[in-house]
N, C-alpha and C positions, 0 to 999 in steps of 0.2 A: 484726483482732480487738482488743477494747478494751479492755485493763485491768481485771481482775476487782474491781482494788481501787482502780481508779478508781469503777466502776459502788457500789460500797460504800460510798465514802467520800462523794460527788458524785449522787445518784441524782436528783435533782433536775436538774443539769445533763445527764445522757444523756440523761433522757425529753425534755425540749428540745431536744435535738440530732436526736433520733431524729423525734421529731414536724415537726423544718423541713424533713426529708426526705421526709416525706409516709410516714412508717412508723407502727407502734403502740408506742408509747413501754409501754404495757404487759409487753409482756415483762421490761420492766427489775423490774417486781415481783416476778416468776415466777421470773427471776434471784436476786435474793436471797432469796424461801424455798427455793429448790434450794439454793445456799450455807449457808442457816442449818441446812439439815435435814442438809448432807454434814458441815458443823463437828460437831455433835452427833452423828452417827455417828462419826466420828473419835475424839470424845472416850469415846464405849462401849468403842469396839476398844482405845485407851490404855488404857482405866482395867482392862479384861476379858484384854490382854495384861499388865497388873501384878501381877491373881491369879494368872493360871496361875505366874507367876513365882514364887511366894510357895509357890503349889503345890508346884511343882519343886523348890523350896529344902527344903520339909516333908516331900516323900518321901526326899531324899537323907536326909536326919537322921536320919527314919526306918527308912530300910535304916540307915543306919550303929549305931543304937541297936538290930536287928535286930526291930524292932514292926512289924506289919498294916500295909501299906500299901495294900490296897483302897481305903478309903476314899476317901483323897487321891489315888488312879489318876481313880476314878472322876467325883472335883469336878473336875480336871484334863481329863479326856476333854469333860466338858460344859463345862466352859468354852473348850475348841479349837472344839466345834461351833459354840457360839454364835460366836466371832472367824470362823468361816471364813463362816459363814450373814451375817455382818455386811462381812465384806470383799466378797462378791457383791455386797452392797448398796450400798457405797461403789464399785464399780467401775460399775454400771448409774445411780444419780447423776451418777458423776463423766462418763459419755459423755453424760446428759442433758443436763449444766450446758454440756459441750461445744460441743452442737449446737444449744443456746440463744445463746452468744456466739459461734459463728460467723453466726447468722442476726442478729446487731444490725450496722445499719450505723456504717461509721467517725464521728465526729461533724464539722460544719464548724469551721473557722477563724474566731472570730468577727468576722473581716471580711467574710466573705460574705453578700452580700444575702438579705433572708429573702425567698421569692418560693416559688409554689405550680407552674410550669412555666417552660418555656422562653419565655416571652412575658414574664414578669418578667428574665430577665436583660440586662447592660447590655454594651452598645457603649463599650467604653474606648479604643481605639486604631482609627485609620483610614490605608493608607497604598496612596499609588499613586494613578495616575488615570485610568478609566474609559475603553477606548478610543471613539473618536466612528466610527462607519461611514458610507459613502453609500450603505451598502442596509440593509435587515433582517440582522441576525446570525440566523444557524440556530442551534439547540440542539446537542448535538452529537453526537443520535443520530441525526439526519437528514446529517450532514455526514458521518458514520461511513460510514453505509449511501452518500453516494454516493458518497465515496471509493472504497469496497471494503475499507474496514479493520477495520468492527465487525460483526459478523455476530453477530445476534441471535437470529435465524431459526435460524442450525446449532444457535447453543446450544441453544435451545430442547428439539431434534430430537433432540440427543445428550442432554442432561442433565433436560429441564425450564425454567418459569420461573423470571428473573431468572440464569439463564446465558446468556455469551454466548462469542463465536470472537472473535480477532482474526487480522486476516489482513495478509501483506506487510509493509509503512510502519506499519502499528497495530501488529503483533505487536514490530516494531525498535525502535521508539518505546518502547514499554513494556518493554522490556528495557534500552532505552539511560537512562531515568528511574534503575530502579533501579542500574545501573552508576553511575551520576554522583551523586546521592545519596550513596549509597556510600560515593565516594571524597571528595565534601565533608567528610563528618561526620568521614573518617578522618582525611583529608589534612589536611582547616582545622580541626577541632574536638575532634580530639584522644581518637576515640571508638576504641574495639576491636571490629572487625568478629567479629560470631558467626552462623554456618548452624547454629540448632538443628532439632531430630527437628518435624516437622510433626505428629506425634502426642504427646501428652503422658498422662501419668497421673492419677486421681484425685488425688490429693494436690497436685501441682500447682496442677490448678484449685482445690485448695482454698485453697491459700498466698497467689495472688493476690486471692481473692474471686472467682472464677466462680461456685465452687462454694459451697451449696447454691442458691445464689438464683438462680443464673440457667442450671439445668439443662433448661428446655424451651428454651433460645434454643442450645444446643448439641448439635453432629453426637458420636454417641455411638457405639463399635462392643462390642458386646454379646460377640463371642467374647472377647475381652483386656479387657474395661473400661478402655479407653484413648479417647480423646476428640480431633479434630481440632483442632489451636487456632484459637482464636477472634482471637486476636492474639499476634507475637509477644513482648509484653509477658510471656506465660504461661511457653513456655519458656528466655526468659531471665532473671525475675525469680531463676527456680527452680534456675537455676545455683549459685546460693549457701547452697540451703535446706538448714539444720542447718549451717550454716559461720560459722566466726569469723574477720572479717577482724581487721588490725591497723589502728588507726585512722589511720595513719601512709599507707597504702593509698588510703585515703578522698580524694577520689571516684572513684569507679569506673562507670565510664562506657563502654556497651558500645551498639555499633549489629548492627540484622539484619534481612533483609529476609528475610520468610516469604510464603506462600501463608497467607491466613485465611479460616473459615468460620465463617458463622451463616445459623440456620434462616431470621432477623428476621420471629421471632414475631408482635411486633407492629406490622409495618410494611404490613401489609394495606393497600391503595391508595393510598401511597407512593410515591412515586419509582419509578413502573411501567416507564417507559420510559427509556432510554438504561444507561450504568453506574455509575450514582451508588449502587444500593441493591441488593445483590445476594448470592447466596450464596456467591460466590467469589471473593474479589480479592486482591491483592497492595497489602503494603504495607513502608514501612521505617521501623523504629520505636527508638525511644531509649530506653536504659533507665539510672538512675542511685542507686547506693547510697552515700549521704552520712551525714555527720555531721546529727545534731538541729540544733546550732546555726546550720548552714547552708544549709538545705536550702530557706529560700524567696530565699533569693540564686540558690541552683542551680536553683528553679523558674524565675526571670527568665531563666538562661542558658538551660534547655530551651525557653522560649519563642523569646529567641534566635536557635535553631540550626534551629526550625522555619520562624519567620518567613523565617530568611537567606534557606530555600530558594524562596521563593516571590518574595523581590526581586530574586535573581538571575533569574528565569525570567521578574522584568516584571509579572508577574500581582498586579494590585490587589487586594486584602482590607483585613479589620478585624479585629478582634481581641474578643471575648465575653466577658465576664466571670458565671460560670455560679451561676445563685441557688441556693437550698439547694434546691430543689425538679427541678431538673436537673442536682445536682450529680454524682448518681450515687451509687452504693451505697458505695464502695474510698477514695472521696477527699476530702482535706478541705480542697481549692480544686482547680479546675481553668477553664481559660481551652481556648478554641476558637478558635485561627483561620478565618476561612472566607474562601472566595475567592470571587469576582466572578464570575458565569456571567452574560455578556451574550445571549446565546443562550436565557436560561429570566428574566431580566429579576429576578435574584436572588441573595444569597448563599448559598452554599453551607459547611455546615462541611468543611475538607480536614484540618486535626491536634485532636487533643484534648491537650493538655498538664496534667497532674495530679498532685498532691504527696499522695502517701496519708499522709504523716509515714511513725509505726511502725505503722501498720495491718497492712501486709503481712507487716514483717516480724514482728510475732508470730505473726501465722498460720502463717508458714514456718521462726520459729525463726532468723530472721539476723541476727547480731551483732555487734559488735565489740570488739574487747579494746581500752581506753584506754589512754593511753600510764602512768600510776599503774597501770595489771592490771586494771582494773574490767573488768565484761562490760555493755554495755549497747546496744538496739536500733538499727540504724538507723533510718535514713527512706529509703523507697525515691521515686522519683519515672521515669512515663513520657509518652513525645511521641510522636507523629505525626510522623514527618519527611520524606516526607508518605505519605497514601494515595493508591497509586499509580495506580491507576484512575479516580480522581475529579481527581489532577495533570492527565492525557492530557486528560480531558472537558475542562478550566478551560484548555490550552494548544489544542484544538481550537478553543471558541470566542472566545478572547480575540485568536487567531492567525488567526482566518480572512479571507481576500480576498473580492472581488468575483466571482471565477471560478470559485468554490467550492475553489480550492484552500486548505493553508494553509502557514505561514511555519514554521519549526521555529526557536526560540528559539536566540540567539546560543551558551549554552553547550552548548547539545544537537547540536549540527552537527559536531564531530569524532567523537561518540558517533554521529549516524546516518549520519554519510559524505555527507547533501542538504542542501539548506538550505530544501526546500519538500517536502511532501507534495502528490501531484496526483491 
């Protein structure tokens, strides 16, 4: 959420900020005549809670002088009415102005490129190199399927499109991902492992920015109004909402690997086949509650922690630097690693890494006390470290043989007990 008096002071800078997002900078107008009309109610209720005072004051005098107090009952009664008829009104404003600044998105970092899609963003970093084969690389929904590890077809069967089974060597793989992961982030980088509730609350998704904007791309259960998450960025941002740390604390850095879901709305002929694009996968995600002053030093280190994982396992990528135009609704930079799928002759994005600043935390109310007593917002920032299903895909084809077997990456071999998949 953004500063109501930033939007006040600055109204010219949101509606640019809101417009390189591809949003309607409009609203920002709408915003301050709902501000200028809630001030002016405000100031009725002041000025209409100093009569009744005045009131109050003139009937005591009057009982005590034992004269008629009708009168002054009566100015008194009508002036309670109007304050209370006028407090309704300030409360149905004040949920207006609400749900008006929750629906503006966060503004960019004015380093980030101004760009209308993902076709304007740039390629800033490139590492690793491209393994060379003496046959055709397969994709790695075809190598899945001859393994016997991805069963696409059960999913189907059980659940619908874009679910899939894993079976045997797939299923161990993808548990052994997230075990090792895991214990990187813990062991080398110093993260605190968290298993939150797979299901979250409205308020939640509100705190991160799910919510309202992107409630058709979320799984919703109507008996509890509770909501699958979509990542666990949601319930562990949310760990801290309405909490005050000490800034002495700061940075707080917690890893968790959840099950996530989305509808993916708008992913209609997509990434149809294998597991890149689906409505149910696993991933393990970073989350980090920093100081203001430090928090795009802490985005370097989340990129970092994401990258590590992808040079330990060998696998070439690059690194995206994302225009305002795919930056996203929550953030005000964020950077994509994507990895190399030789098998679909493409890059793939596997992390999103993102610095919202204090976006989040005003939506969620998280703060922290400065070491002078001040109370002032964090910045929150989350990673991909990685997505775990799109990891498997990019070690399937990066790792595949001539015999359609494939190689299991040097540090995943005490975590699968093989050192090949056949």
């Amino acid at each position: 959420m953004l500063s109501l008096e930033l939007i006040r002071q600055h109204p010219d800078l949101v509606k640019a900020g809101i417009a390189a997002k591809n949003e309607q900078p409009e609203m920002v107008d709408e915003i301050l005549a709902i501000d200028l009309e809630r001030r002016e109610l405000l100031q009725q209720v002041d000025s209409l809670k100093h009569r009744r005072n005045e009131a109050s004051e003139q009937i005591a005098a009057l009982k005590r002088s034992k004269l008629d107090t009708s009168s002054a009952v009566a100015e008194m009664k009508e002036v309670s009415d109007r304050i209370a008829a006028l407090d309704e009104r300030v409360k149905a404003v004040d949920a207006h102005l609400r749900d008006l600044l929750l629906s503006i998105p966060n503004l960019p970092h004015p380093s980030v490129p101004i760009g209308k899609s993902d076709k304007e963003n740039t390629i800033v970093f490139t590492w690793g190199d491209k393994p060379v084969f003496t046959f055709t690389p397969k994709p790695h929904w075809e190598l899945g399927e001859s393994l016997g590890i991805i069963d696409s077809a059960a999913g189907a069967k059980i659940s619908g499109s874009r679910f899939y089974v894993l079976r045997g060597l797939g299923a161990k793989l993808e548990r052994a991902l997230i075990s090792w992961m895991i214990d990187v982030h813990v062991k080398d980088e110093g993260y605190t492992e968290i298993l939150p509730p797979y299901l979250v609350n409205r308020e939640s998704m509100t705190g991160t920015g799910q919510l309202p904007k992107f409630a058709d791309d979320l799984y919703h259960t109507d008996t509890d109004d509770l909501f699958l998450d979509p990542t666990a960025e949601v319930p562990v941002t949310n760990l801290l909402r309405d909490e005050i740390v000490r800034e002495e604390d700061l940075p707080i850095k917690y890893v968790a690997y959840t099950a996530c879901f989305r509808k993916e709305a708008g992913a209609a002929g997509k990434d149809t086949r294998g597991i890149v694009r689906v409505h149910q996968f696993n991933k393990v995600e970073m989350v980090k509650f920093v100081r203001p002053d430090t928090s795009y030093e802490e985005l370097d280190g989340l990129l970092a922690n994401a990258e590590g994982i992808l040079r330990k396992l060998s696998l070439p990528y690059h690194r995206s630097k994302m225009c305002t135009g795919d930056l996203g609704f929550a953030a005000a930079m964020k950077f994509d690693p994507e990895v190399w799928m030789p098998g679909q002759d493409r890059y793939v994005e596997i992390s999103s890494c993102s610095n919202f600043e204090d976006f989040q935390a005003r939506r969620a109310n998280i703060r922290y006390r400065t070491r002078d007593g001040k109370l002032a917002f964090v910045h929150t920032l989350n990673g991909s470290g990685l997505a775990v299903g799109r990891t498997m895909a990019a070690i399937l084809e990066n790792y595949q043989q001539a015999d359609g077997s494939v190689r299991v990456p040097d540090v995943l071999i005490p975590y699968m007990g093989t050192d090949i998949i056949r």
